[in-house]
C-alpha positions in Angstrom: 0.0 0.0 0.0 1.0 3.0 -1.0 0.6 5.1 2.5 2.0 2.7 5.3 0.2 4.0 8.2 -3.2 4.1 5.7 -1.9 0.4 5.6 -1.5 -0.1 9.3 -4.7 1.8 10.6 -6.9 -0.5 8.0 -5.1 -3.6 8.6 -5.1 -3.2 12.8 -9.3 -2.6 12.4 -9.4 -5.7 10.4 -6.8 -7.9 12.5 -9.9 -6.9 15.6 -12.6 -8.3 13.7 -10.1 -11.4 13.4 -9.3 -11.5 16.9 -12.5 -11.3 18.4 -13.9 -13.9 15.9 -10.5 -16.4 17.4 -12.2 -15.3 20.7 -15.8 -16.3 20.0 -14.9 -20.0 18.4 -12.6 -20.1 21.6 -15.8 -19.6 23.9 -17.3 -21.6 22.3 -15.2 -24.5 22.7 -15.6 -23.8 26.1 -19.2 -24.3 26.3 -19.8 -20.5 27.1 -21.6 -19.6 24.0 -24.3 -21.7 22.1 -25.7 -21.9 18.6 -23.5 -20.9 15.5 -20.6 -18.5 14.9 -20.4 -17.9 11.3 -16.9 -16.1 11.0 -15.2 -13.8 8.6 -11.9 -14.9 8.9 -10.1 -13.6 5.6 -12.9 -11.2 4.6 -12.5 -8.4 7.2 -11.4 -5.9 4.7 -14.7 -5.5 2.7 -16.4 -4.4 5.6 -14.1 -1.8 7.0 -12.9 -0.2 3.8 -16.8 0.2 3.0 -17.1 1.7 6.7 -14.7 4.1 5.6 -16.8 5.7 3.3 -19.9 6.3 5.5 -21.4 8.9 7.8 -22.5 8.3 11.2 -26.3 8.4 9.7 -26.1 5.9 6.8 -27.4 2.9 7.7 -26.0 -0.9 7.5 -28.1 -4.1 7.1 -26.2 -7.4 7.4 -26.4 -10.6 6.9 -25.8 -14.2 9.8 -22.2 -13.4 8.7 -22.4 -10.3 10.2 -18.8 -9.5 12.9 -16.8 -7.5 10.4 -19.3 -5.4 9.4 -20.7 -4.5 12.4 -17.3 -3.9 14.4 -16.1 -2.5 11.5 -19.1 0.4 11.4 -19.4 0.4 15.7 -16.5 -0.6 16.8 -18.7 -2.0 20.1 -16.5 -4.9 21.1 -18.2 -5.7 24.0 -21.5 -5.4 22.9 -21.0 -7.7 20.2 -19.0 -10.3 22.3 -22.2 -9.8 25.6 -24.6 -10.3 23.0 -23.0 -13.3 21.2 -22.8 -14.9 25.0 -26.6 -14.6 25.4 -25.6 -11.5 28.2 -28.6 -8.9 29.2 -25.8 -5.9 28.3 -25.3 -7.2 24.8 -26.0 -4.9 21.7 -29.6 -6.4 21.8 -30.1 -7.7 25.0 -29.0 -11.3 24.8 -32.0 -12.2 22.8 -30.7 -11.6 18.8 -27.1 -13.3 19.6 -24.2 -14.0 16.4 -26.5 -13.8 13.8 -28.8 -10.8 14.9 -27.0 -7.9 15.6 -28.3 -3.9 16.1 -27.2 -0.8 17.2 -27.9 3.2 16.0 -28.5 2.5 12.1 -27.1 -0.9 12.0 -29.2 -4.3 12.1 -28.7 -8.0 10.8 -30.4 -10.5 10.0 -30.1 -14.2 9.1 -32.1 -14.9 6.1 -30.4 -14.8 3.1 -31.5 -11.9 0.9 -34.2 -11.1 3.3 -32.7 -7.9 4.6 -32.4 -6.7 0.7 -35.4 -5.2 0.2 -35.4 -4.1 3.6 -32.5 -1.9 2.5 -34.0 -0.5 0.0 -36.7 0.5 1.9 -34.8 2.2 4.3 -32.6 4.0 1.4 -36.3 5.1 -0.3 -36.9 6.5 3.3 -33.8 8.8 2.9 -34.8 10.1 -0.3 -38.5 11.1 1.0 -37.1 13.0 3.6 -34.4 14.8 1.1 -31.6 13.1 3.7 -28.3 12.7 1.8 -27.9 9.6 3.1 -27.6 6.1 1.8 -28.0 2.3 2.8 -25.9 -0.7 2.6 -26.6 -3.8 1.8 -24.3 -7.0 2.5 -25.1 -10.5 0.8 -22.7 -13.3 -0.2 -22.6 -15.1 -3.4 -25.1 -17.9 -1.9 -27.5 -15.4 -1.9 -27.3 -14.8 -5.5 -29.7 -17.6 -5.9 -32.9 -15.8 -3.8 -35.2 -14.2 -5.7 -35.9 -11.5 -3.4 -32.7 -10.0 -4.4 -33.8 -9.5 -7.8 -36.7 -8.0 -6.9 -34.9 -5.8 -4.5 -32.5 -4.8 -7.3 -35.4 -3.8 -10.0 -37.6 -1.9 -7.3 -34.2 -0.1 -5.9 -33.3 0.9 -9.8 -37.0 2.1 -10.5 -37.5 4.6 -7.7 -33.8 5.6 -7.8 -33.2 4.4 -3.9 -29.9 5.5 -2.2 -29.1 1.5 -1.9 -25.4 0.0 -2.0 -25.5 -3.7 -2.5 -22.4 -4.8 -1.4 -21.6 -9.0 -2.5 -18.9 -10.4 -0.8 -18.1 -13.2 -3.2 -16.1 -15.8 -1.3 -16.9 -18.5 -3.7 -19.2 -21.1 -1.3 -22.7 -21.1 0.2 -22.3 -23.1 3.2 -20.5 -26.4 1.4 -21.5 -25.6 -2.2 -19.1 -23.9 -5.1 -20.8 -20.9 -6.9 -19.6 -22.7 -9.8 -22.5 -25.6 -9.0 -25.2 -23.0 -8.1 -24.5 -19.7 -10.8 -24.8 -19.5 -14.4 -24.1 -16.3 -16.4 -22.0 -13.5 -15.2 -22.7 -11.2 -12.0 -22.3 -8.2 -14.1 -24.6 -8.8 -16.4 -27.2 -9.8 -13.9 -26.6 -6.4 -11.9 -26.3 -4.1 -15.6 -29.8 -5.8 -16.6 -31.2 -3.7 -13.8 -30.0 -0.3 -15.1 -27.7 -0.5 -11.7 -23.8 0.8 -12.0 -21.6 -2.4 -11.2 -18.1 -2.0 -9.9 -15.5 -4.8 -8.3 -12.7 -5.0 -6.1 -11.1 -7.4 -4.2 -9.7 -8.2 -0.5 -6.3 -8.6 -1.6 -5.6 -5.9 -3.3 -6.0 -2.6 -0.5 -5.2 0.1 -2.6 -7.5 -0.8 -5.3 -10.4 -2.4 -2.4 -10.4 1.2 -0.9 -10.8 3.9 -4.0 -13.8 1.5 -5.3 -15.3 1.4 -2.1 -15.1 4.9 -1.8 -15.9 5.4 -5.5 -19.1 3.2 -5.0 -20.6 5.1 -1.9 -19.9 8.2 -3.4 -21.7 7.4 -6.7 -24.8 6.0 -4.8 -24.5 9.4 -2.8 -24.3 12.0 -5.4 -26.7 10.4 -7.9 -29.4 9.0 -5.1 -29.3 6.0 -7.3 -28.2 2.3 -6.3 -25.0 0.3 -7.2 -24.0 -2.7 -6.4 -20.3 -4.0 -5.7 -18.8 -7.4 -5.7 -15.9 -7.9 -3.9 -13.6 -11.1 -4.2 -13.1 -12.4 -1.2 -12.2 -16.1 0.6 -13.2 -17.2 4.3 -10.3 -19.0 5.5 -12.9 -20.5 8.2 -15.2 -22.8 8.2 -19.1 -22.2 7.1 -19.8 -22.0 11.1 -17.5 -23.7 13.9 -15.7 -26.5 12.2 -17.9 -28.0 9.2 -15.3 -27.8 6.1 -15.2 -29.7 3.2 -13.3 -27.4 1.0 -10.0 -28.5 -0.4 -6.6 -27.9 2.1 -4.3 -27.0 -0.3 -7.5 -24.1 -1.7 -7.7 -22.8 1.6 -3.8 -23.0 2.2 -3.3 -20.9 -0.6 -5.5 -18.1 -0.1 -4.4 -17.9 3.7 -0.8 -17.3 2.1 -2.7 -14.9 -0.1 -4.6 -12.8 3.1 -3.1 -9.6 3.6 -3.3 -9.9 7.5 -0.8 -12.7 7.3 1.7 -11.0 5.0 1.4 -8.0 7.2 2.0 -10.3 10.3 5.2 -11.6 8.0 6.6 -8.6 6.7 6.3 -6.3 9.9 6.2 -8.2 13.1 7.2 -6.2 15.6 4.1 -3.7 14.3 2.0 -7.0 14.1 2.6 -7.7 17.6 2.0 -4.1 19.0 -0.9 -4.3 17.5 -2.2 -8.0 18.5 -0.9 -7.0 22.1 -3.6 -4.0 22.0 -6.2 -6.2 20.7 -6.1 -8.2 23.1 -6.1 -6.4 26.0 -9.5 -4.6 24.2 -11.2 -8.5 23.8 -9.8 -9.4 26.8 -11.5 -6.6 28.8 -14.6 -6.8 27.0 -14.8 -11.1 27.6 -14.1 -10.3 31.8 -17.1 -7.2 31.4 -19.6 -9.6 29.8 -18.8 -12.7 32.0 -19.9 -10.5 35.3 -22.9 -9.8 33.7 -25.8 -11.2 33.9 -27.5 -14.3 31.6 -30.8 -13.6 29.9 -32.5 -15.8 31.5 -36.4 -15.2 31.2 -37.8 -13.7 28.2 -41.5 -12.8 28.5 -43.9 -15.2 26.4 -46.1 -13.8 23.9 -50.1 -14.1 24.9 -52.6 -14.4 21.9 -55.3 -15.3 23.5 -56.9 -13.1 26.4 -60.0 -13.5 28.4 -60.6 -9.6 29.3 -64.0 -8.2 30.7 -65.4 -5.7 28.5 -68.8 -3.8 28.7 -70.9 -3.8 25.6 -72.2 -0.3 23.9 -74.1 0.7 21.4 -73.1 0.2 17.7 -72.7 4.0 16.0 -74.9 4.5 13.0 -74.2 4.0 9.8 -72.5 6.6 7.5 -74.3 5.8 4.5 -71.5 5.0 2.7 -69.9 1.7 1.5 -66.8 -0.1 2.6 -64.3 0.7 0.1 -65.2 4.1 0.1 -64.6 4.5 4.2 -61.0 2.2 3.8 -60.4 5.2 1.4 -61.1 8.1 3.4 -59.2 6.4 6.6 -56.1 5.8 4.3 -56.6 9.4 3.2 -56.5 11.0 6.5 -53.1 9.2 7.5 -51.6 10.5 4.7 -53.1 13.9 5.3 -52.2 14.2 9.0 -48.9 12.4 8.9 -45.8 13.3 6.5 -44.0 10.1 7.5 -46.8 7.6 5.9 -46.6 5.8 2.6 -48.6 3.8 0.8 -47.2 1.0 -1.9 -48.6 -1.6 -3.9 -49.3 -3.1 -7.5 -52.2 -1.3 -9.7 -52.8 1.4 -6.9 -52.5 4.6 -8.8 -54.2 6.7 -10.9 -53.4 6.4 -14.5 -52.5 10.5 -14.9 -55.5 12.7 -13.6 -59.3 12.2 -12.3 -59.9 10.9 -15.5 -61.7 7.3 -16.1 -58.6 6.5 -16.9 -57.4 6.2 -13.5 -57.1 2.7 -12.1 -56.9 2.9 -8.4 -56.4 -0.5 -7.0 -58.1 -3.7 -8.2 -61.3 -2.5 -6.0 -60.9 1.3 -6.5 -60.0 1.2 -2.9 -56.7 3.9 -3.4 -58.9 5.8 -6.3 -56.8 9.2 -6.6 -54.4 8.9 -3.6 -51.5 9.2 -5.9 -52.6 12.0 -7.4 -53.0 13.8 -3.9 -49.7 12.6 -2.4 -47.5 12.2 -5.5 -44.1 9.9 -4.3 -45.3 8.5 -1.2 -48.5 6.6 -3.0 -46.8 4.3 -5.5 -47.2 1.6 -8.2 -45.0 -1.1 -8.1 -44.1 -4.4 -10.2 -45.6 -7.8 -9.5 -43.0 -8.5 -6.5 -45.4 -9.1 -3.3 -42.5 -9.9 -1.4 -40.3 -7.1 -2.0 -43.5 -5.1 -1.1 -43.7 -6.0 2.2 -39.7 -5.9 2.9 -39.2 -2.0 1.7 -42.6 -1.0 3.7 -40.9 -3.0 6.4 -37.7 -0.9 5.6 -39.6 2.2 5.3 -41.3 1.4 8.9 -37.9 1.2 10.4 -36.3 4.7 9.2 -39.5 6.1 10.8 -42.1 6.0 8.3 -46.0 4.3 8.7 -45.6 1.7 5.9 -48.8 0.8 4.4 -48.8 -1.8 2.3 -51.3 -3.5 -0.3 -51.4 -7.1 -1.8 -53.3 -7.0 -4.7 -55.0 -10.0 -3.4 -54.9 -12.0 0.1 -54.2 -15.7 -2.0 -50.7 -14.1 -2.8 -49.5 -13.1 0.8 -48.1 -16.8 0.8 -45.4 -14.6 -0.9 -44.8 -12.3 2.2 -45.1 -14.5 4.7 -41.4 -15.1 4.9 -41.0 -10.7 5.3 -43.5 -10.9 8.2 -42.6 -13.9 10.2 -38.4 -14.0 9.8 -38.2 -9.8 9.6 -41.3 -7.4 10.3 -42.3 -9.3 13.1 -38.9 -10.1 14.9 -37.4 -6.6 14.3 -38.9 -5.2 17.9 -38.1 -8.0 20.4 -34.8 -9.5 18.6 -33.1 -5.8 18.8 -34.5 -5.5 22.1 -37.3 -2.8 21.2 -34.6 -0.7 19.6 -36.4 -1.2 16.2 -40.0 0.1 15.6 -42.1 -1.5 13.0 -44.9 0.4 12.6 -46.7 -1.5 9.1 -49.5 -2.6 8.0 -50.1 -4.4 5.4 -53.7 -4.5 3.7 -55.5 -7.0 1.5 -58.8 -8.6 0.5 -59.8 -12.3 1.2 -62.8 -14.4 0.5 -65.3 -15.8 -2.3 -68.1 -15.1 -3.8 -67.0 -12.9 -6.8 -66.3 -16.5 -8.9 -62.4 -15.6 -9.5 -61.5 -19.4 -8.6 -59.0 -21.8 -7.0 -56.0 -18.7 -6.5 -57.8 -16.1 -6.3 -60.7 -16.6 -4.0 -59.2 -18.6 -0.9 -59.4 -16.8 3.0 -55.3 -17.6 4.1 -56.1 -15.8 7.1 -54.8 -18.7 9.8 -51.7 -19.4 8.3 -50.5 -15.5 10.1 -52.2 -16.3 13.2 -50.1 -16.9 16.0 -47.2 -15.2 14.4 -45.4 -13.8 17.6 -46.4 -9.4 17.4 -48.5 -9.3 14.1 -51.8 -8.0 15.0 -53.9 -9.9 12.4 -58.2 -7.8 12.1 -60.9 -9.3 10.0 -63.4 -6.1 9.1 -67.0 -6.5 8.5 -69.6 -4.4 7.6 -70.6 -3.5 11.2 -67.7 -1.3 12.2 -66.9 1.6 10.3 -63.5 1.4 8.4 -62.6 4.7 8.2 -62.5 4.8 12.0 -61.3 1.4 12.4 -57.5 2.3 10.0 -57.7 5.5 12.9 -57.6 3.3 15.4 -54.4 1.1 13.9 -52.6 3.9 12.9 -52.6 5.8 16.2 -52.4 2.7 18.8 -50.6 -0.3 17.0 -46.9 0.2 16.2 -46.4 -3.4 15.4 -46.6 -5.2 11.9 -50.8 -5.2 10.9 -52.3 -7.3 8.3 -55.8 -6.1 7.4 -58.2 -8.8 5.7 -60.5 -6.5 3.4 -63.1 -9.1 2.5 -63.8 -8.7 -1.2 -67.7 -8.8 -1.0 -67.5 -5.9 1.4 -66.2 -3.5 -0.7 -69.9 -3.4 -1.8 -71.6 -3.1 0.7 -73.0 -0.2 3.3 -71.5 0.2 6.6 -74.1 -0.7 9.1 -77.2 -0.1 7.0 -80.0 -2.4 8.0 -81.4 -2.7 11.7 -82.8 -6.3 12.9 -86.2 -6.5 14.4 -85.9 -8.0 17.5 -82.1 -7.8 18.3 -79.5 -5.5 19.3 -76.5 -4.6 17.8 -73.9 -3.9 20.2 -69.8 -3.7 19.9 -67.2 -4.0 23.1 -65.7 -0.5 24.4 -62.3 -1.5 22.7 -60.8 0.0 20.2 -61.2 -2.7 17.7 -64.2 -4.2 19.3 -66.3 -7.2 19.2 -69.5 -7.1 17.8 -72.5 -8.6 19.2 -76.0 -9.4 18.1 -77.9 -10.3 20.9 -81.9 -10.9 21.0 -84.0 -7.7 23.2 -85.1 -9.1 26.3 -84.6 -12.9 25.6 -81.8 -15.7 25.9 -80.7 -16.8 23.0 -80.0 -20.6 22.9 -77.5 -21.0 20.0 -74.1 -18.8 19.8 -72.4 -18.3 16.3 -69.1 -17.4 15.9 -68.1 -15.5 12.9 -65.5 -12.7 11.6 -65.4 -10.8 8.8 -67.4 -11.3 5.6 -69.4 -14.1 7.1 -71.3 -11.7 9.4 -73.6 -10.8 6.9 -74.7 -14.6 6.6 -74.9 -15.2 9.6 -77.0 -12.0 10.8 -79.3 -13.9 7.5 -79.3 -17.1 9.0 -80.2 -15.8 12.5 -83.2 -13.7 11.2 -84.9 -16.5 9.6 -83.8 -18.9 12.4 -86.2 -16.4 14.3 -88.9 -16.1 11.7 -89.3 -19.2 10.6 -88.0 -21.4 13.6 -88.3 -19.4 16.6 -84.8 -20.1 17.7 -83.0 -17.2 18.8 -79.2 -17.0 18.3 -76.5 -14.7 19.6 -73.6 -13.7 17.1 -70.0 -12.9 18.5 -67.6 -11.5 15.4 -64.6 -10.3 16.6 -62.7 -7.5 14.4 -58.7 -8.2 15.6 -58.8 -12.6 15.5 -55.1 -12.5 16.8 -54.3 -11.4 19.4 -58.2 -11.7 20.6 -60.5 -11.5 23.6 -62.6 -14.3 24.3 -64.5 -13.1 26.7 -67.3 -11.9 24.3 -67.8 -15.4 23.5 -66.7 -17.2 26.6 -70.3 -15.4 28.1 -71.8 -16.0 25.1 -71.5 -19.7 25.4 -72.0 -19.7 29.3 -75.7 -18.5 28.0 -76.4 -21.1 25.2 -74.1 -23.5 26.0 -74.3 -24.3 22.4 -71.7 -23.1 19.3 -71.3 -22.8 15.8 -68.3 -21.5 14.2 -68.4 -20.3 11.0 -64.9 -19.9 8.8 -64.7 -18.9 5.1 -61.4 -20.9 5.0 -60.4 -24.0 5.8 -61.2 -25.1 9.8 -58.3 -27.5 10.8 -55.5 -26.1 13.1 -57.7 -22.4 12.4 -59.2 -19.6 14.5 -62.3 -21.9 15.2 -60.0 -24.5 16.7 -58.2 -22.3 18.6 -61.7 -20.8 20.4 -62.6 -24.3 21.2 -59.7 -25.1 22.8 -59.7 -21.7 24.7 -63.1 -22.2 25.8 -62.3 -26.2 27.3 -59.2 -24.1 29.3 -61.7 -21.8 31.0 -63.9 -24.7 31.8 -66.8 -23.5 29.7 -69.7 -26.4 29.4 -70.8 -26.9 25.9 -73.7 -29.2 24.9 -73.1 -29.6 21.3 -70.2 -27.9 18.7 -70.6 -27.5 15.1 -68.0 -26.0 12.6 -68.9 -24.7 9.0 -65.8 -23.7 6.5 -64.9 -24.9 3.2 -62.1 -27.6 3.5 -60.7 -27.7 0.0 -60.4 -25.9 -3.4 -62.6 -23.1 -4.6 -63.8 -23.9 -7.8 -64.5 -21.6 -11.2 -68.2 -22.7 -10.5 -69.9 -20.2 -9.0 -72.7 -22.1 -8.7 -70.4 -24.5 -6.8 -68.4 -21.9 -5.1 -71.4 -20.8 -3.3 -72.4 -24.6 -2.1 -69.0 -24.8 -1.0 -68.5 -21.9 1.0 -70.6 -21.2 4.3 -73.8 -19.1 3.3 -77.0 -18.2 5.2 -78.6 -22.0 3.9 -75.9 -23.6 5.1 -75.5 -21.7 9.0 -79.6 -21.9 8.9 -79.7 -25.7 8.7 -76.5 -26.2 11.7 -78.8 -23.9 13.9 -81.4 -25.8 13.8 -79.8 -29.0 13.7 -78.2 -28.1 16.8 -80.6 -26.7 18.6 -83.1 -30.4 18.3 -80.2 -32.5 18.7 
């Protein structure tokens, strides 16, 4: 290198990373660590001559081989060695360990190409607030083989985020050669995207440092993303001591490390500098060793059973669903800068024209139009979606989100349950996620077998994802209020299609009451005036409206009188609507649109045999398999008023 103590100051903060890396694998051999330590022994110098280049407010996301880069941005060696050993005073509390690392504009993350569009997100953030600031990105090659990086890359390039996607190209996944899992050339993947390319390599530290600094600086000045591959080699094992690789391979690069031919060429500065190193891991190893273990972690509860007083249901506003979920997205991004709104087919075409499309059920109408570059369009990439609102969400923004349709969140389920939904309790509530992610569900509108299904139980039970059902009782406009000002964890809002339709609240039914819990996203109940009802059913959602149907003619024509419990948040929920419900009527009927095994319905069952709650008899109505083109068909299948009608009275004379 060209300047010798340039040399000596980049080498010394890589030689750390090394040293407390040797330190870690040497705990754990002593049994006072657990899980995996994925090290990056031979690769240190990506991440600090990238931390060169950056300002105390960009911000780093990393990857489960994650040391370098976060010593080399922090420098918190006894965070990262507290948290590693599980300690409360580690850089996330003990709870994230190796693999999940955070501190002021730093997190990491363990799913390969995960954190990508979470990036992004965060970059896109930067730009809305006119910050000249940028994100980085780190992946190795084995992510090269995720879609979600693609999808990253071609959202990034479209809206001109302030991204850096930085490859650290060591040549194997955990045991596999790129050369068994890449075709084509990296280049040409990355130029395909309209996104600048530039590559360097660890071994070369004059060249590593200008195209580092080169690369930020691009991404800076032009608010535009790059991406850079660095050549690299981990002279370590994929985690601990799992190595197939050839000896004589990994011999040769090890000769080839530039920490070793420092260590060769000027010991005596080689030793000053291991001797201060270690003194540094040494006093951070006796710190976290006095400190305490985590050793209880509160559990998350899902299922309440909370005394609530019933009130009167506000009238109607005369208007119809999709047109309230309008005006309550309308006011958030009225009242509050820091909101967004992204998703595919949502904006207008170019004015109030009819040529304006406005989501696939008018929901979003002209909201780009009134809040130009935070209401967007965006490709077919459901995944990538949900990871830059999630990324948006963390740099301070209210992320909405919209999936086109609820049959496609299977496609964001990995962005909610490995990344939106961790972020607060794995950093140790140092990361807000404050998203919501909205999309319609259900049949009826003869749209068939991937296009009609209600998903909704797969997300339930996912550890702080608040997961609401709306119905045409409860005003939406109100009900989005209520998430946006008191839930600051990830949302996902079913919008059941036949709703959109309909008017909030419109008809009144002779003989019952229509009542809601004083909560602010509140139970409804339908309750007979002055009687006891003798049959409860439990609904949410769209299947309200058939069962109010069922109930009325169960009245008319049978003279049975029911009781209806729909809650409007089915995760986490309060049971104690129902619970004294059933006390009443000691009989149930649960009504689903989707599928009823290991589903909401189950779990009420088995919450009501917990509190001891006597039942005489149980029915369960859902559809249990495919929805067909048929509508005719699609209508037998799925619960309707008929089909509730019949279970009432079947239950009621058995």
């Amino acid at each position: 290198m060209k300047n010798s103590k340039d040399l000596k100051k980049h080498i010394e903060k890589a030689l750390l990373v090394r040293k407390v890396e040797e330190k870690l694998l040497n705990l754990y051999s002593q049994g006072k660590l657990n899980g995996t330590i994925h090290t990056c022994v031979g690769q240190e110098l990506s991440g600090v001559c990238i931390a060169e280049s950056l300002t105390p407010d960009d911000f780093v996301v990393s990857n489960h081989r994650g040391h370098g880069h976060y010593l080399a941005r922090t420098g918190d060696v006894k965070g990262l060695i507290a948290e590693v050993m599980g300690k409360k005073s580690g850089t996330a509390g003990g709870v994230g360990g190796s693999q999940h690392l955070c501190n002021t504009n730093y997190i990491s993350n363990g799913i390969q190409g995960g954190m990508t569009p979470i990036a992004s997100g965060i970059a896109l953030g930067f730009k809305l607030k006119k910050q000249d600031n940028i994100a980085v990105a780190y992946i190795g090659d084995g992510t090269l083989g995720e879609g979600i990086l693609y999808e990253s890359l071609n959202l990034a390039s479209i809206w001109n985020c302030p991204v850096l996607f930085v490859l650290e190209h060591n040549q194997y996944a955990q045991s596999t050669s790129w050369k068994q899992s890449f075709g084509g050339q990296i280049a040409d993947r990355v130029n395909g995207f309209g996104i600048t390319y530039f590559k360097a390599d660890t071994w070369d530290l004059d060249n590593l440092l200008a195209v580092t600094s080169q690369a930020v600086a691009y991404v800076r000045q032009q608010g535009r993303p790059a991406f850079i591959e660095i050549s690299t080699y981990r002279l370590n094992s994929h985690s601990k001591g799992d190595d197939n690789r050839d000896e004589a391979e990994v011999a040769a690069f090890r000769k080839k490390d530039l920490i070793n031919q420092f260590a060769e060429t000027y010991p005596e500065e080689y030793r000053e500098m291991e001797e201060r190193i270690f003194a540094v891991v040494a006093r951070a190893c006796e710190d976290a060793e006095k400190e305490d273990d985590l050793l209880d972690y509160p559990n998350e509860v899902f299922l309440q059973n909370k005394p609530t007083s019933f009130i009167d249901i506000p009238a109607g506003a005369g208007k119809r669903v999709n047109e309230l979920i309008y005006e309550g997205l309308k006011e958030e991004l009225e009242t509050n800068e820091l909101s967004t709104l992204i998703g595919e087919d949502i904006e207008f075409t170019n004015d109030h024209t009819p040529k304006g499309y406005g989501g696939a059920f008018k929901v979003t109408k002209d909201l780009s139009i009134l809040f130009p570059g935070r209401v967007r369009n965006t490709p077919i990439s459901e995944a990538a979606i949900v990871g830059i609102s999630t990324g948006l969400a963390v740099s301070g923004f209210r992320a909405i989100a919209e999936i086109m349709f609820g049959d496609f969140c299977t496609l964001i389920l990995d962005q909610l349950l490995q990344h939106a939904c961790k972020f607060e309790r794995m950093f140790n509530g140092l990361v807000k996620v404050p998203l919501v992610v909205r999309t319609p569900m259900g049949g009826k509108r003869g749209y068939g077998p991937t296009h009609s299904q209600s998903i909704e139980k797969f997300f339930l039970g996912i550890p702080d994802l608040h997961v609401f059902a709306l119905n045409h009782r409860i005003d939406p406009h109100f009900f989005y209020r209520n998430i946006f000002t008191s839930v600051h964890t990830p949302s996902l809002v079913i919008e059941n299609k036949v709703l959109y339709t309909r008017v909030i609240n419109e008809k009144n039914l002779n003989g019952f009451i229509i009542q809601q819990t004083d909560e602010s996203f509140p139970t409804i109940r339908i309750t007979p005036i002055n009687k006891k009802p003798v049959v409860t059913v439990f609904c949410y959602g769209g299947m309200l409206e058939e069962a109010e149907k069922a109930m009325m003619q169960a009245f008319d024509e049978e003279e049975i009188l029911c009781e209806i419990i729909a809650p409007s948040r089915i995760c986490p929920i309060n049971i104690y609507p129902l619970t004294e419900s059933v006390k009443k009527t000691g009989r149930l009927i649960i009504v689903e649109e989707g599928t009823n095994f290991s589903a909401l319905g189950s779990e009420m069952i088995a919450a009501l045999a917990e509190e001891g709650v006597q039942l005489k008899k149980i029915r369960r109505l859902s559809n249990n398999t495919i929805i067909p083109c048929s509508f005719k068909a699609e209508n037998r299948l799925i619960p309707g008023a008929d089909s509730i009608l019949q279970t009432i009275i079947d239950i009621f004379h058995e």
